[in-house]
N, C-alpha and C positions, 0 to 999 in steps of 0.2 A: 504494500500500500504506500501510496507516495504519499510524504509530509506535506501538509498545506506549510507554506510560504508566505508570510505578509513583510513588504517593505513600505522603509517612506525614502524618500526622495531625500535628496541633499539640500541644507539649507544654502540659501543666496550668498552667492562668492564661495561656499565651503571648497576644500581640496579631498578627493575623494581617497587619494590618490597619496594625504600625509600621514594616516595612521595606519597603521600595520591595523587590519579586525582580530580581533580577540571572540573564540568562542567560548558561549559563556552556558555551561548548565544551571538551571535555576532549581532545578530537585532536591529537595533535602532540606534545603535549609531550616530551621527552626520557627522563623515565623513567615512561612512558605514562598511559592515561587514569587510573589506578587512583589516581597520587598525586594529582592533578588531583581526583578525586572524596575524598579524603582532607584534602586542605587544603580542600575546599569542605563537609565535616563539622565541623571547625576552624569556621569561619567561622560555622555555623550555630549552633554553640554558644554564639558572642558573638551571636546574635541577628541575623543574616541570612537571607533567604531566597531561597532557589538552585532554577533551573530548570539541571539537568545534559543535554546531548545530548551521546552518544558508545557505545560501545557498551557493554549493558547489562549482559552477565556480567564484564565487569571495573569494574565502579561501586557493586559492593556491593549491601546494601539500604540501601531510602531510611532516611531518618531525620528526627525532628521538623524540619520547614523546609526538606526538600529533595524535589522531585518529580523523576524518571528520567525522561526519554526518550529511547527506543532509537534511536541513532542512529548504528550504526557507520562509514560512507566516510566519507571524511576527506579533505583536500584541502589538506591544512597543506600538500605540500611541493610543491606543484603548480608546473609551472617558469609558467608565464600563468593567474594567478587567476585576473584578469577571466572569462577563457574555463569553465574549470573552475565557477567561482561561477553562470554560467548554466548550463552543460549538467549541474551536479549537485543542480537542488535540494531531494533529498535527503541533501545532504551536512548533517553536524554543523553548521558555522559556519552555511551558510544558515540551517537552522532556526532557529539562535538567536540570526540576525540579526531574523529575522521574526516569535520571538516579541518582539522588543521594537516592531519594528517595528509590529505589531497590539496591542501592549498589555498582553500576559500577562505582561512582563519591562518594568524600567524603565532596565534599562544592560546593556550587555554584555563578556566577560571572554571572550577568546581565549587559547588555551594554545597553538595554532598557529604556522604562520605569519603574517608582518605582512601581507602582501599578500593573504595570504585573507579575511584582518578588516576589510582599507579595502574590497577588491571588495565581499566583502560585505554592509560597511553600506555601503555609497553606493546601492549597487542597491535594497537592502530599508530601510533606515532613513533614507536620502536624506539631501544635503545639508542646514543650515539654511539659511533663506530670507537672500540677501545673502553669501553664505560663498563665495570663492573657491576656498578647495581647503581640505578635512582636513588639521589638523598634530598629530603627535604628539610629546606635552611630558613630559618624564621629571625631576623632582627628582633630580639627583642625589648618590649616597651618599658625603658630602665630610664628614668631622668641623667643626663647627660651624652655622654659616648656610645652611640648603638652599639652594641653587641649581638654577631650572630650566632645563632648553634644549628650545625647539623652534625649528625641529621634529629628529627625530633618526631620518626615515627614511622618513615620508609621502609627501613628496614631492619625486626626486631635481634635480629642475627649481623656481625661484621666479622669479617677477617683482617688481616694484616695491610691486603691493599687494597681493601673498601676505605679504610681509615687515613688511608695517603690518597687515599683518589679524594676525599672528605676533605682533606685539607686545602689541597690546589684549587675543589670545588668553589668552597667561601670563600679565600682567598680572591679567585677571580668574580664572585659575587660582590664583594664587600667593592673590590677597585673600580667595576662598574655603576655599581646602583651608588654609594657613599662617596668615589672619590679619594679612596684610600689609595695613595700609589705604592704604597708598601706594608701591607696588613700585616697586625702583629697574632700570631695563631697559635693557641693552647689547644693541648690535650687534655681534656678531662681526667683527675685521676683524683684519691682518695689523697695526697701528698704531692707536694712539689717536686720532692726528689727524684732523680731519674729511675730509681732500683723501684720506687713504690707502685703500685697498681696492681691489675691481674697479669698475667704474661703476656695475653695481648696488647696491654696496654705500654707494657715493659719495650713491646716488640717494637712497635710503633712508634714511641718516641727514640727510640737506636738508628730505624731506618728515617724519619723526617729530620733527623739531627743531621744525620751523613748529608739528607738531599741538601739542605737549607746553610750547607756553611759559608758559602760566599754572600757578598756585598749585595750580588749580582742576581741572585734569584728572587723567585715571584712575590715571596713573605718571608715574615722572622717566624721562625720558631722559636718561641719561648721558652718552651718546655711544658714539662706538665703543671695543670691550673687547677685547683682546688674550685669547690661550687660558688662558693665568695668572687669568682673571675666574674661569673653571670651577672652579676649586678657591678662591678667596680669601676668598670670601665678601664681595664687597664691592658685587656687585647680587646682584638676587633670579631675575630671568630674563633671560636670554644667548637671540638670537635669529638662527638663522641657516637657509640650506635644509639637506631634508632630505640631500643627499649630505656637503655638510662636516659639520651635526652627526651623523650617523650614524657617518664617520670619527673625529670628536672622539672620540666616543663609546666606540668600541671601543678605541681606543687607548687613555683613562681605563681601560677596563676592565681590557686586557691589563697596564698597568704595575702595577694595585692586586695582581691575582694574584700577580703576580710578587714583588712585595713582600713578600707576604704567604709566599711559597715561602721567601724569603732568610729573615725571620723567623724561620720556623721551623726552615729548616736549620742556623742560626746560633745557634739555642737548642739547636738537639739536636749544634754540633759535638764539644762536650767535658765531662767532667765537670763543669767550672768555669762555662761556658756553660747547662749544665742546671739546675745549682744557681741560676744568675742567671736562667733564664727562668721557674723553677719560682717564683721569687721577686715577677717580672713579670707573671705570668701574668693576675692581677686587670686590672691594667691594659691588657694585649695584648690580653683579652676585651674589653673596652669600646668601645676603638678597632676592632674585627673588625665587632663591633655597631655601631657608627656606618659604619661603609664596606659593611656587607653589604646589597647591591644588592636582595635581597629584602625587607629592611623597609620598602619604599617601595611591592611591591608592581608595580613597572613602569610604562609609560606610558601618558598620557592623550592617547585620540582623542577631540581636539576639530574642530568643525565638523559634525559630523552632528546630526542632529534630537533624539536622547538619546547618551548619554555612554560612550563606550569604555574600555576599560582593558586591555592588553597587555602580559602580563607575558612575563621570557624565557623560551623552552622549557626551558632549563635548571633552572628554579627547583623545590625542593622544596615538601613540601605546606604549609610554612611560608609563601615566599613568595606562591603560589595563594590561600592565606586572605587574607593582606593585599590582593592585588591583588581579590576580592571585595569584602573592608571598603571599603574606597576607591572603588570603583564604587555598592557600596550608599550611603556617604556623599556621593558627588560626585551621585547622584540626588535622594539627600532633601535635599541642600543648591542643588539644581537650579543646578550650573554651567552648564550650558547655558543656559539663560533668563539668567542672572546674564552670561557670555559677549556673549551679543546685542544685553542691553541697551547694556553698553559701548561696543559697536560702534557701535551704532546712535546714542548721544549724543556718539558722535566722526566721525559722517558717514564711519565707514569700512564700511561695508557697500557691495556690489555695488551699484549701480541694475540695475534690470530692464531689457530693452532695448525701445527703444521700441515692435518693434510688440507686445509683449507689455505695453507699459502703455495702449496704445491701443485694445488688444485686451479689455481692463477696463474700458472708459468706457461708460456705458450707449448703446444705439443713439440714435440722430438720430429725432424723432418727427415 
């Protein structure tokens, strides 16, 4: 059955021709596709262009920059992606893994679940060439010095050159998106020292030490970073697997909340307290804007062939635009390619296996 299609036209004078489009799944999300289609009108007005799949009577009409199609199953919360990702592809995400995969989209934005956006770019938008496994790198919302961590959920398993592929990753994330020309990059460990951690983690700071000795390469190696690095501000990207940083993660999150609850109950306990928050208020706004986890827009799936971005289900139509912006930016600024190369001038890329290079060599005449 073919997908109904609704476009609008381009606004007077626009360039159609300056944004890279971004497909965007609207499934999943927490307070459904509609805000999802809402933040991605947002977005269009700052001059993006959005292909929307989800379903079509709650997405509105289109609007200059945005093309509809109807795509209502959904498969955010499917307990085995993988599976789901093949036997539905007409579900939302597939599509709009595949229009980038083909070309009509140049990044993609899931409002879903996580595990429906790696199944289904790996399937339709494929690994890059050399890429061990997909990580996903979240700047997180720390007042001061962003901080990245990947990965924070990709992948609950790493080896020795997931975790050096992890580091060139953000590395080349952070010099693009932030503007770092020389990112400083820890390892996550339980201790600074280099002996301390698990053996993998032992292993990995022996082989990023070796890569990273000159002036001359892509980042510093710090060495290993304790959980205190996430909030300090004193590298730029913390690199650990997906299961600890995903645990980091939410535990950063749950104490920000939380904080953020005593705040405010603490401002509302007394007349005297009121009078003092009412006083703060400028200031408690700033600080709320600096930790609010939606101006970063969510995380970045690196390793596929074009560019991921993963925002929470939870996030308003606020967040949703930003996690657009950011995928529309991380396209035109082609982190991917920018990614590779890095890789590729630190000889941490896969080799092919042999009989698959052997398999390239012209026949014997």
């Amino acid at each position: 059955m073919c997908a109904r299609v609704r476009a609008a036209g381009a606004g007077a004078g626009e360039d159609d021709s300056a944004a890279p489009p971004v497909a965007v799944d609207c499934n999943g999300a927490d307070l459904g596709p509609r805000e999802v289609a809402a933040g991605a009108r947002v977005a269009a007005e700052q001059g993006a262009r959005v292909l929307l799949f989800g379903p079509v009577e709650e997405l509105g009409a289109p609007a200059p920059g945005i093309t509809i199609v109807d795509a209502p199953l959904s498969i955010a919360k499917s307990a085995d992606p993988a599976s789901a990702v093949r036997a539905s592809p007409q579900a939302s995400i597939v599509q709009a893994a595949r229009a980038v995969a083909d070309g009509r989209a140049q990044a993609l934005v899931c409002a879903g679940g996580t595990g429906a956006a790696l199944a289904a770019g790996l399937f339709n938008i494929k690994r890059t060439r050399g890429i061990y496994r997909p990580a996903l790198a979240l700047p997180l919302p720390v007042p001061g010095r962003t901080v990245t961590l990947l990965d924070v959920g990709a992948s609950a398993e790493a080896r020795r050159e997931h975790l050096v592929q992890f580091a060139f990753m953000g590395a080349a994330l952070v010099r693009t998106v932030f503007g770092v020309s020389r990112p400083r990059v820890g390892l996550l460990s339980n201790g600074e020292e280099a002996a301390r951690g698990s053996p993998l983690v032992v292993e990995v700071h022996a082989e990023l030490q070796a890569r990273t000795r000159t002036p001359l390469e892509a980042f510093e190696f710090v060495g290993n970073v304790e959980g205190d690095a996430l909030v300090a501000g004193r590298v730029d990207v913390v690199v650990t697997d997906g299961f600890t940083g995903n645990v980091a993660l939410k535990a950063m999150e749950g104490v920000s909340q939380t904080m953020l609850s005593a705040i405010r109950d603490a401002a509302m306990s007394s007349p005297r307290a009121k009078l003092g928050g009412a006083l703060l208020r400028g200031a408690l706004g700033g600080f709320r804007t600096q930790i609010d986890p939606e101006g970063q827009g969510g995380a970045y799936l690196l390793g596929l062939r074009r560019l991921g971005v993963v925002p929470h289900g939870r996030f308003t139509r606020r967040g949703f635009a930003q996690a657009i912006l950011r995928a529309e930016r991380g396209a035109r600024e082609d982190i991917v390619g920018q990614t590779q190369r890095a890789l590729a001038q630190a000889g941490a890329l896969r080799e092919a296996p042999l009989s698959a290079s052997l398999a390239s060599l012209p026949p014997r005449e």
